[in-house]
C-alpha positions in Angstrom: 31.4 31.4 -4.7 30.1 34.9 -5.7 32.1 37.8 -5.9 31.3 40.2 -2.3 29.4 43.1 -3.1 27.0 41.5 -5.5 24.1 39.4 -5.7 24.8 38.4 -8.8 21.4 36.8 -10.3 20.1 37.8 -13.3 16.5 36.9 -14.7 16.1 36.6 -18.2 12.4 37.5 -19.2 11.0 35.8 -22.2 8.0 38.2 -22.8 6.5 36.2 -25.6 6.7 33.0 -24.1 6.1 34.4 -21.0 9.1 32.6 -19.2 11.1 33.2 -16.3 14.7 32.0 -15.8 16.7 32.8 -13.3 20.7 32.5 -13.6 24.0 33.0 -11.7 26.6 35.7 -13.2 29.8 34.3 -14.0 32.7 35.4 -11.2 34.8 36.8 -14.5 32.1 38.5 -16.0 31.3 40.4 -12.6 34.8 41.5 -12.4 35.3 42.3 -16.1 32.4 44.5 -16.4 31.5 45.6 -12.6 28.3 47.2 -13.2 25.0 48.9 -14.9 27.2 50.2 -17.7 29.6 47.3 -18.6 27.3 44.8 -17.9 24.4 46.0 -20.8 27.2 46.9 -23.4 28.9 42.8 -22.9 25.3 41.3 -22.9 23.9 43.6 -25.7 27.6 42.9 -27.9 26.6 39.1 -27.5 23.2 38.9 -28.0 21.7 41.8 -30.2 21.7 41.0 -33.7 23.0 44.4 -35.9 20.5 46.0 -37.4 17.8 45.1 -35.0 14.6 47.7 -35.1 14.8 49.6 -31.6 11.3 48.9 -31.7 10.5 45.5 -32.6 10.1 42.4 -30.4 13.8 41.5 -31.1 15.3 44.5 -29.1 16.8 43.7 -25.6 15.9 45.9 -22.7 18.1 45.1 -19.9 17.9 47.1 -16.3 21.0 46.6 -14.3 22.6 47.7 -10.9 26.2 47.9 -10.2 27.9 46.2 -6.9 26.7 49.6 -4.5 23.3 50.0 -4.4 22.0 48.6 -1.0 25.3 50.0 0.6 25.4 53.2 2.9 28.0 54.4 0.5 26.6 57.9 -0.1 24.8 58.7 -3.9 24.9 54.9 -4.4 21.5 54.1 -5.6 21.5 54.2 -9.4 19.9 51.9 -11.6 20.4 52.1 -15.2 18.1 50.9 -18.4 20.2 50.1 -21.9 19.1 48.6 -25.0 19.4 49.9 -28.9 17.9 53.5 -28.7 14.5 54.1 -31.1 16.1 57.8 -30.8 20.1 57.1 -32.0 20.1 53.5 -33.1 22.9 53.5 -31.0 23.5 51.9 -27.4 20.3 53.5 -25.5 21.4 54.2 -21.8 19.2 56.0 -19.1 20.0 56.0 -15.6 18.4 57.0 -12.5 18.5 57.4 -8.7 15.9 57.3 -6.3 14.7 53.9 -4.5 14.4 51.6 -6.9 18.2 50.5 -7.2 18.2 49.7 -3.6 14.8 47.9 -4.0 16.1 45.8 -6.6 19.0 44.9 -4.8 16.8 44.0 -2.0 14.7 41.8 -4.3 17.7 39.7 -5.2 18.4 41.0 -8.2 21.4 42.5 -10.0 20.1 42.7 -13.7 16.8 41.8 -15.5 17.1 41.2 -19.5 14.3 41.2 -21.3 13.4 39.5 -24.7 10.1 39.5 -27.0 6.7 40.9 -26.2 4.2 40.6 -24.0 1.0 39.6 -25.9 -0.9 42.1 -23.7 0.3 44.8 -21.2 2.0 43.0 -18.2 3.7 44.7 -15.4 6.6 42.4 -13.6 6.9 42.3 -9.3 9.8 40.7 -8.3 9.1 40.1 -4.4 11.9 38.6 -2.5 13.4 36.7 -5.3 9.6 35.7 -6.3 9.5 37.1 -9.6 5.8 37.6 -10.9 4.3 38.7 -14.5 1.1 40.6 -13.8 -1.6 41.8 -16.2 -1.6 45.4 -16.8 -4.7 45.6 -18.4 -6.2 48.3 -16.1 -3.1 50.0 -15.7 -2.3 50.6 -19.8 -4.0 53.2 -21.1 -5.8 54.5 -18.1 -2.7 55.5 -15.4 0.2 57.7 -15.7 3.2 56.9 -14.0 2.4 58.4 -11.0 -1.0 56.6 -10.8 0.2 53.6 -11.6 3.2 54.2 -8.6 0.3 54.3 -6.6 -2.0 51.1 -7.5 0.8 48.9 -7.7 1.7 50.0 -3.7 -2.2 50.0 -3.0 -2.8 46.7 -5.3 0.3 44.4 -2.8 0.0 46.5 0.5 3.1 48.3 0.7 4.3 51.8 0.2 8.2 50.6 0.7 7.7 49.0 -2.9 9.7 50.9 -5.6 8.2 51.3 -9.1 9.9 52.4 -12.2 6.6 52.9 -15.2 6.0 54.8 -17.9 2.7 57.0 -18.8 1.2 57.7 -22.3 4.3 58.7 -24.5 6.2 55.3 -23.5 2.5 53.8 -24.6 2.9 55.4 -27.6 6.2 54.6 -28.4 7.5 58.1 -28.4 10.9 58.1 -29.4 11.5 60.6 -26.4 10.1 58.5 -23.9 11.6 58.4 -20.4 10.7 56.2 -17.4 9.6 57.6 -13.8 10.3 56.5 -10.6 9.6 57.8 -7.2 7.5 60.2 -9.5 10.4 62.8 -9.5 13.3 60.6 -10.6 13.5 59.5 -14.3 15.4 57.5 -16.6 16.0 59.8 -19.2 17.4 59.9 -22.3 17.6 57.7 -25.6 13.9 56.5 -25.5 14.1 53.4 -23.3 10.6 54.3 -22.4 9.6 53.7 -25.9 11.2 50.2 -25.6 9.3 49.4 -22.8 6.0 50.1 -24.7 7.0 48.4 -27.8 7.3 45.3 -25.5 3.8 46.3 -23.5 5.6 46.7 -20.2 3.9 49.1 -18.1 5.8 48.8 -14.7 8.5 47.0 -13.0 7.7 46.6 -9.1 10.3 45.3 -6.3 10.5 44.8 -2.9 12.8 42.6 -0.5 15.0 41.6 2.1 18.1 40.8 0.5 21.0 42.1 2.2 25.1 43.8 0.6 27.7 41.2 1.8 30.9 43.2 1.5 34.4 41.9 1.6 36.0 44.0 4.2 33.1 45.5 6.4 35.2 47.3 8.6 37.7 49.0 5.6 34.4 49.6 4.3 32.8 51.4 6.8 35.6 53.7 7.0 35.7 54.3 3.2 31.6 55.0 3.6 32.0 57.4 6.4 34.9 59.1 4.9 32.8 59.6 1.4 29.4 60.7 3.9 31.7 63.3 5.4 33.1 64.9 2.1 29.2 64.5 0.4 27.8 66.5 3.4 30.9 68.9 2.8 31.4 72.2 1.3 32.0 70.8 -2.3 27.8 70.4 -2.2 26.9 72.8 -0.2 25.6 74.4 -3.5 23.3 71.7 -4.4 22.1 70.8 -0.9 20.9 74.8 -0.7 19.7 74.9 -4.1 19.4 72.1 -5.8 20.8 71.8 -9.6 19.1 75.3 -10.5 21.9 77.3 -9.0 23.8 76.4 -12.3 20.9 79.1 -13.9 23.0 81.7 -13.0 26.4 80.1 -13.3 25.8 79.2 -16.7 24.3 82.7 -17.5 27.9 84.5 -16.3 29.7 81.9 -18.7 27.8 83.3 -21.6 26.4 79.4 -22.4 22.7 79.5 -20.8 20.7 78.1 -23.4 18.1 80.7 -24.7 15.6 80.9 -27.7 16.9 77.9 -28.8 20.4 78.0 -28.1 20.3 81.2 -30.2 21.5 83.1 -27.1 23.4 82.5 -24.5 22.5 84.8 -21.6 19.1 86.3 -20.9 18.0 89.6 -18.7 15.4 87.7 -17.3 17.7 84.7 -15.9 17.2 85.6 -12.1 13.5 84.7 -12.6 14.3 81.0 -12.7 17.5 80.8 -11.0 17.8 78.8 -7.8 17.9 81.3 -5.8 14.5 82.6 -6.4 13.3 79.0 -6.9 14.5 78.8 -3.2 12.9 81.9 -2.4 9.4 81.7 -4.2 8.8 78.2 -5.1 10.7 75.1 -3.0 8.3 74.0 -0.8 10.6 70.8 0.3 13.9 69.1 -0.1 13.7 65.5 -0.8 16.9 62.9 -1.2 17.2 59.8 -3.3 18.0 56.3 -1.7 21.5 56.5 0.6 22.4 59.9 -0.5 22.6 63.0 2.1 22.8 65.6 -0.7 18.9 65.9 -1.3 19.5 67.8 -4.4 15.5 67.5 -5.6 13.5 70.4 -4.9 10.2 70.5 -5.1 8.1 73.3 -6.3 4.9 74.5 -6.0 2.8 76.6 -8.4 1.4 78.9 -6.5 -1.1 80.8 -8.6 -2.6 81.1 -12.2 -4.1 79.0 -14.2 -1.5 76.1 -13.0 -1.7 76.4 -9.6 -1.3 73.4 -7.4 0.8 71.8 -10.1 4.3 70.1 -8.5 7.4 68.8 -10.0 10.6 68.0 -8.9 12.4 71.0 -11.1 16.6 70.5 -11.7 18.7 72.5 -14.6 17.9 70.7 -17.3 14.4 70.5 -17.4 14.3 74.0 -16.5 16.4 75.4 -19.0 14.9 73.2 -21.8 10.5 74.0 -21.0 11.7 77.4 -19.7 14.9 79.9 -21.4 15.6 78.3 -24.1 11.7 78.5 -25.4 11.4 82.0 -23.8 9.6 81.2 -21.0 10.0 82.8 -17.4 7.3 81.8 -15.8 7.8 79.6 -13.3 4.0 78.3 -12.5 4.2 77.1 -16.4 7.3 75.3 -15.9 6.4 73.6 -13.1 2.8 72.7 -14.7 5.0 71.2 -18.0 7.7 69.1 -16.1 4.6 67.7 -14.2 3.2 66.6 -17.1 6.1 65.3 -18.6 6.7 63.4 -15.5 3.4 61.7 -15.4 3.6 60.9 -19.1 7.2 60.2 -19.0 8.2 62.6 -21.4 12.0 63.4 -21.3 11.9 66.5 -20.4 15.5 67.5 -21.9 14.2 66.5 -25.2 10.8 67.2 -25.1 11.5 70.7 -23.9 13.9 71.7 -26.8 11.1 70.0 -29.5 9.2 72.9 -27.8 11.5 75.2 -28.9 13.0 74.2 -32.3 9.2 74.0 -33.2 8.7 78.0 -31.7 11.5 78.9 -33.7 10.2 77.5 -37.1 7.0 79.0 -36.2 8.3 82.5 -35.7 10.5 81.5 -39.2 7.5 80.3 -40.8 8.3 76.6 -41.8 5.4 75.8 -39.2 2.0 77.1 -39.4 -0.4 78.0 -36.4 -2.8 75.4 -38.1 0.3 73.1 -37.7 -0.4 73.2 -33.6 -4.4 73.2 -33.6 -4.4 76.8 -33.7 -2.3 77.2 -31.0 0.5 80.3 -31.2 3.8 79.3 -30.9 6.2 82.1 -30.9 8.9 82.2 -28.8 8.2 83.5 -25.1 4.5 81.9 -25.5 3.7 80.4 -22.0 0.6 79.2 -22.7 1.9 77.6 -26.5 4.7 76.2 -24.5 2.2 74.7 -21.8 -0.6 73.2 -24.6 2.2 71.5 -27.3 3.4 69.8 -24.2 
């Protein structure tokens, strides 16, 4: 009998042989290890062999969800992505919120381990249970993440269908590749992008029906409220106002806002990207992830410049790392880079600190303008910051 509160199937994907298998999850193994987390470091301890290239056919890419996504137990839709990281060589973990947690759990799945490589791109749509390999022949190489989003929703019929993808870096096996979903929600750090593209996996698509049996529904739905209550409480009001930003300011009062590569640690300039002028100038609409009243992601607008019309979802750390700590204030340039980074699935933590530990050895001289095409690099330059993107 499975364990309440999971679904407890997992499909192991042979991507060479192209081979589906679909299994139960042990009752003790549920228990043991609960969720995203637990579950990836027992299966990757069991079946990785040490010393495996993050990058070769023999890595394991495992997605996971834990026993609360598809609940209305508030900030409950995570997902998470593990497998050796191309960036440490250590355990790779990326997590993420949006929909695609809850869509998985409503496809009928609780984890999805992947083996081999795909011989050519592939995409995988696991409707209802029904799990499908696609070709991704028009996708690779020709959509971003966003893009691709889109097809895949256009291609079956459905906008309900969540997509997690990466764009050009995750292609290219960048080290620092992320995966998007929901365009603004990423799986970030360690490179599991990159270990998607090493296996030609463009996309994973899900959409279903499945529905969370619980053990005690009605302790449960106390628990749930109780938790709604305190998440639509004072505690994050801060967040709910203005986002993840408002941390600009905080962080700048601590003396620890990361500026000119981490050289500094506050900056006279702060208030132009804190949240409170983001909230002011640029948020042009709140947006929540999957079972979560907080709605912390703020879009912005740029408004003007050579980057208007550019959008992107912009928290703390993307803004520190593409804006302060390379020098840059301007907010239209940030929100053009994150976009980009987005699209291509670039982390943008990572990717926005290369920016500026690469100004910095330019203004140091270890890097030469010929170095970036010609392109000045010095810290503060919006438009170098912008183009090495």
């Amino acid at each position: 009998m499975m364990v309440k509160g999971y679904i407890g199937k997992c499909a192991k994907i042979d991507l060479t042989k192209d081979k589906v298998e679909v299994v139960n999850l042990p009752e003790e193994y549920l228990k043991d290890y609960i969720g995203g987390y637990g579950f990836a470091a027992k299966t990757l301890w069991d079946e990785l062999k040490p010393g495996t290239d993050p990058l070769s056919p023999d890595n394991i890419l495992i997605f996971n969800i834990g026993p609360f996504p598809g609940t209305y137990l508030p900030t409950s839709s995570k997902y998470g992505v593990f497998a050796r990281s191309p960036l440490t060589g250590l355990f790779g973990m990326a997590i993420s919120s949006g929909s695609v947690g809850l869509q998985m759990r409503q496809a009928g799945l609780q984890q999805i381990v992947f083996y081999g490589k795909a011989s050519k791109p592939v995409f995988l749509f696991v409707d209802d249970g029904d799990i499908q390999i696609h070709d991704a022949k028009d996708y690779w190489g020709k959509l971003d993440s966003w893009q691709t989003e889109d097809k895949i929703r256009e291609e079956f019929h459905d906008e309900r269908i969540g997509v997690a993808a990466i764009g050009k870096a995750g292609e290219k096996l960048a080290r620092i590749a992320c995966i998007t979903n929901d365009r603004n929600r990423q799986a970030g750090r360690t490179g599991m992008g990159a270990v998607m593209g090493s296996k030609n996996l463009k996309a994973l698509a899900f959409h279903g029906s499945h529905q969370v049996e619980v053990a005690k529904p009605k302790e449960w739905k106390a628990l749930a409220l109780d938790l709604i209550k305190r998440a639509n409480g004072p505690s994050t009001l801060k967040y709910r106002d203005l986002g993840t930003p408002i941390n600009t300011l905080n962080f700048q009062k601590l003396g620890c806002l990361p500026v000119d590569n981490f050289r500094e640690g506050t900056s006279d300039r702060a208030n132009e990207i804190s949240g409170e002028t983001m909230a002011e100038k640029w948020v042009i609409k709140k947006a929540a992830c999957s079972c979560c009243p907080i709605a912390c992601d703020h879009l912005c607008l740029a408004k003007e410049g050579p980057y208007k019309g550019s959008i992107s979802s912009v928290d703390f750390e993307s803004l520190f790392a593409l804006g302060c700590c390379s020098g840059v204030y301007d907010m239209n340039a940030i929100i053009k880079a994150i976009e980009m980074c987005d699209r291509d699935t670039i982390d943008t933590i990572s990717g926005g600190l290369c920016v500026s530990f690469a100004m910095e050895c330019y203004e140091k001289g270890y890097l030469k303008k010929e170095d970036f095409g010609g392109i000045e690099m010095n810290l503060g330059n919006v438009d170098g910051m912008v183009k090495f993107v």
